[in-house]
Structures are given as C-alpha cells and as structure tokens.
N, C-alpha and C positions, 0 to 999 in steps of 0.2 A: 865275666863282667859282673860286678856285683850292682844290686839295685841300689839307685839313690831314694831317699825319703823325702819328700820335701818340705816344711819346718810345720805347711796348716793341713797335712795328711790326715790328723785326727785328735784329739782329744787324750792325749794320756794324762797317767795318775800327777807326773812332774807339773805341767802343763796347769794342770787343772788347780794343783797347791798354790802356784804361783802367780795364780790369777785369782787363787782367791785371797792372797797373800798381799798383793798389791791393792786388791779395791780396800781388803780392810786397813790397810794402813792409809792409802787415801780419806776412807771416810772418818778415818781418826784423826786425820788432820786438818779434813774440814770444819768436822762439827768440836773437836780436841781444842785447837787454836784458840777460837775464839770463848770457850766457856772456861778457859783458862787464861785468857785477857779480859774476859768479865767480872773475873773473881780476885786478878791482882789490881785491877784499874782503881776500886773505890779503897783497896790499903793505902795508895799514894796519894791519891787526891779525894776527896769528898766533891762531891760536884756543888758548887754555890759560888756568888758573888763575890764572897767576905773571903774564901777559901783559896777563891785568884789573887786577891790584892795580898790576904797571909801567907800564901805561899812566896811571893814574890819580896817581901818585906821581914820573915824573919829569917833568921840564925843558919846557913846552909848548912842543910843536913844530909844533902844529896838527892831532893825529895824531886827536885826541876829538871835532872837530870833521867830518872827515871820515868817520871812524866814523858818526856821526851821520846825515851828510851820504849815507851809503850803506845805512845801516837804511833811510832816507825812500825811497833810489830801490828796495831791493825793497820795500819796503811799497807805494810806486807803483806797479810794474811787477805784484805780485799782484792787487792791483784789477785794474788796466787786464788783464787777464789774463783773469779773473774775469766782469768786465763783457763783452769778447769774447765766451769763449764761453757766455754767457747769450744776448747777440745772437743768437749764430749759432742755438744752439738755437731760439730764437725764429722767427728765420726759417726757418727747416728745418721748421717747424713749421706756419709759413702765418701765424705771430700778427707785429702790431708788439708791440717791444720794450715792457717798460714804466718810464718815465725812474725812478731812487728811485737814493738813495745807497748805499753798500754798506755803508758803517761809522757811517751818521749814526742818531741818534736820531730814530725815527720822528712823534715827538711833533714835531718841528723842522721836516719835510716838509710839514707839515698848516697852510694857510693860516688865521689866527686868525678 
C-alpha cells in the first residue's frame, strides 16, 4: 500500500513559490490598479467646473466615453478591493468567506 500525502503535510519549495507568487500578484493589483487609474484619470478629464460643461459641449473625440470607461475600472477595482480584504479578514478569522454580491440587490441573490 503506498502512503497518501495529504495537500497541508508541509511546506514545500512548489508550495511555497506559489504562495509567494500569488500575494505578489495580489498586491500588484491592489496597489497597481489604482496608481494606474490615477495616472490615466487627469489625461481624460482635468477635474473643474468649466471642464464638465467642455467636455460635454465640444467636438466628440471619444473623451466621454473614456471617462466612463475609467469611473467602471475604479468602481471595479473598489469591489475587488473590498471583496479582498473581506476574504482576508475572513480567513484570518478561521471562517470561509461567504460568496454575496457587494452592490447587488439582495432580493436577486435568493433562489425563487
């Protein structure tokens, strides 16, 4: 009979790449995300009064679309943020997470 391993026996080299491989990609996409929608945000729009009503009034150049297009990625990236460190706390905790949407209507979640 040959022994089984079971998957948290111990700590190997694979193991260990792959966990350091995921936080860093993690924290690349935490702190990554956002300093890279801080840095496309004022290309498109300049933040001011004059700069809402100009954007809206002249010559489309695709500028409202992108706009757009960069509200959606930090609205994305605050969930996914959000959902993180809910996980994490979760784990830290000893509980599994519990799956639920963050912005959905709870009524919607609930099988009929």
């Amino acid at each position: 009979m040959r022994p089984t391993h079971s998957p948290a026996a111990g700590p190997t080299v694979a193991r260990l790449l792959t966990a350091a491989a995921s936080l860093l990609t993690l924290t690349a996409a935490l702190a990554g995300l956002p300093l890279l929608l801080a840095w496309a945000t004022p290309l498109v729009w300049a933040a001011g009064h004059d700069d809402l009503t100009h954007l809206l009034t002249r010559q489309d150049t695709g500028a409202v679309f992108l706009l757009l297009l960069l509200a959606l990625g930090w609205m994305g990236w605050a969930q996914f943020a959000f959902c993180t460190v809910r996980e994490l706390i979760a784990q830290l905790r000893g509980r599994p997470g519990t799956p639920r949407a963050v912005w959905a209507p709870h009524n919607v979640l609930r099988p009929s």
